[in-house]
N, C-alpha and C positions, 0 to 999 in steps of 0.2 A: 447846143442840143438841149434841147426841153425834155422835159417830162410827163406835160400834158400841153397842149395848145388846143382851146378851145375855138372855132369858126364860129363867128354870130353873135351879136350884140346885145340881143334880143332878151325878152323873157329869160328864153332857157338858158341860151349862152352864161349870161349874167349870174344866174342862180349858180350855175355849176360854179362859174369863177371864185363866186363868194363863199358858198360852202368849199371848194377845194384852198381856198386865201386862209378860210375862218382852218384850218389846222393846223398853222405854221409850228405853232407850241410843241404838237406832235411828236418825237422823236423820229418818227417813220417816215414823216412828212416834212421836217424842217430844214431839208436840203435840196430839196424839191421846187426845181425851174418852171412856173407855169406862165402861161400869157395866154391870150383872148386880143383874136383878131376881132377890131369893134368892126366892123360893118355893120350899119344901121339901117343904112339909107332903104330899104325894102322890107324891112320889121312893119310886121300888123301892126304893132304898137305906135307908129306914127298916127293912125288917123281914128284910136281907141280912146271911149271915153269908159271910163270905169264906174259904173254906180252897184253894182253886186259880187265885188272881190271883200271879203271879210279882213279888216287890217287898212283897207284902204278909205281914205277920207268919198262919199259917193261925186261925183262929179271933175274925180282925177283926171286927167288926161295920160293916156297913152307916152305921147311925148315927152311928156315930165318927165315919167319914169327913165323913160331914155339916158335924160339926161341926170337925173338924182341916183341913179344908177352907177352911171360913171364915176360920177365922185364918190359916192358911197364903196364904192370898191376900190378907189384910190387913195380916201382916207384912212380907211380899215385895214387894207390887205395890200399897201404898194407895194409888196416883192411881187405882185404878180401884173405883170407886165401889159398894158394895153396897146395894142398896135393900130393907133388909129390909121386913118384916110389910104387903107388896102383893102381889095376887094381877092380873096384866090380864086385862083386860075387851076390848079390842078392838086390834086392831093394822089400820091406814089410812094406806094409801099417800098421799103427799103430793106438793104442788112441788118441794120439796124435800130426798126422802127418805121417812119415816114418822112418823106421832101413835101414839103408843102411849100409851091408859088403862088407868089400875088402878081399883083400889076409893076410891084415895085422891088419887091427880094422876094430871098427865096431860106426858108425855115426847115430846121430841122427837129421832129419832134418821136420820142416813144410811144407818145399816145397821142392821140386825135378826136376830137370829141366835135359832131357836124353839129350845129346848132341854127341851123339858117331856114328860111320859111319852107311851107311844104308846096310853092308854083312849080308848074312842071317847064318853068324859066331856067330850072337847075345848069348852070353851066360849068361845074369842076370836073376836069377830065378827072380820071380813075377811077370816077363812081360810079359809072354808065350802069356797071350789071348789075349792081344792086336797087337798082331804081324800078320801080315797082306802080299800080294804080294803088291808091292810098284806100284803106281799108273802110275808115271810117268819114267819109268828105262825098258831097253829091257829087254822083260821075260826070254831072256836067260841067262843073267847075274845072275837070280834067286836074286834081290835085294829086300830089307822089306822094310815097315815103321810101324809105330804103329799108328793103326788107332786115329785120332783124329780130335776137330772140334777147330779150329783156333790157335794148339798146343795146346789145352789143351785136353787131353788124360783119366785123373780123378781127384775126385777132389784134387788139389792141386799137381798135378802129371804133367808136363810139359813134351812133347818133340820138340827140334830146331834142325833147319838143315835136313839133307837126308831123316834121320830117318822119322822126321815129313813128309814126301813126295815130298819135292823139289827136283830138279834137280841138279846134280854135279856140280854146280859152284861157285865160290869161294864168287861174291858178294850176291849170292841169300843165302848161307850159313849163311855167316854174319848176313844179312838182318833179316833172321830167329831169329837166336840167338839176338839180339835188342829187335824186336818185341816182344818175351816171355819176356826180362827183362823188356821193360816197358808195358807188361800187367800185371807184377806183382809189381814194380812202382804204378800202377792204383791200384792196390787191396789194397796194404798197404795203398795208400792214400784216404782209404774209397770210392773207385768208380769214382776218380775225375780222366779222362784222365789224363795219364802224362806221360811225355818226360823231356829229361834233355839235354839240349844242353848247352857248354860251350861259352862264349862269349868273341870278342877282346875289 
């Protein structure tokens, strides 16, 4: 059983992973099973080149991050689990919490946090009704989001990034993905705002 599993590799996925990794210190937080289903393979960031993200060198690629990503969260914060080479199949509310299936097992988590592109490719059963035309994306692109009020979608069901109704950009992605980890930072910590910044 987890206690957060993150779906998406991506941007936001990532962000969250690392902000919810970076509070192991925590008290509230140091007992705390998370993991991040990597599925990549459909991340805008594969075929992004970055020249107007502030932090980033201009002529980054997309891909990189992918990958400096991955390690970046494996060296920093390896209690938190990366499930590579699975794609889910269905995410199912449960007694206690959610079942989440892939191609290959099947997960059990408290929390859920969607982090996967906003195509209206979406194929996880159990999200149907929340799937929605995306607010902010030209309708002819035909882009979703899953309706939700501040990413939280139900309870205990999170979505960051596109999906949640942002815009294609790399730092509003990110930003997302933060934002859900430390709103659930704040839950674990009984209600008490929290953020985790590292210090020199």
């Amino acid at each position: 059983m987890y206690d957060a599993l993150i779906i998406g590799g991506g941007a936001a996925g990532m962000s969250c992973a690392l902000v919810l990794g970076s509070a192991k210190s925590k008290p509230f937080a140091e007992d705390k099973r998370i993991a991040i289903v990597m599925h990549q393979r459909s991340s805008h960031l594969q075929n992004a080149l970055f020249n107007n993200v502030l932090g980033l060198t201009p002529g980054t690629l997309g891909a990189d991050i992918l990958e400096s990503g991955k390690t970046q969260l494996d060296t920093m914060y390896p209690h938190v689990e990366q499930i590579d080479n699975e794609k889910v199949s269905a995410v199912d509310k449960s007694e206690d919490g959610f079942t989440v299936t892939t191609n290959k097992g099947v997960y059990k988590s408290k929390i859920v946090v969607i982090a996967v592109g906003y195509t209206n490719l979406l194929t996880i059963k159990g999200l149907e009704s929340y799937v929605e035309p995306h607010p902010r994306a030209v309708i002819e692109k035909e882009r979703i989001w899953l309706k939700n009020e501040n990413h939280l979608v139900a309870n205990g069901l999170y979505v960051a990034g596109t999906l949640a109704g942002w815009r294609s950009q790399f730092a509003i992605a990110s930003g997302s993905g933060a934002q859900v980890a430390t709103d659930i930072l704040t839950l674990w910590n009984d209600g008490k705002h929290t953020k985790v910044h590292d210090k020199v």
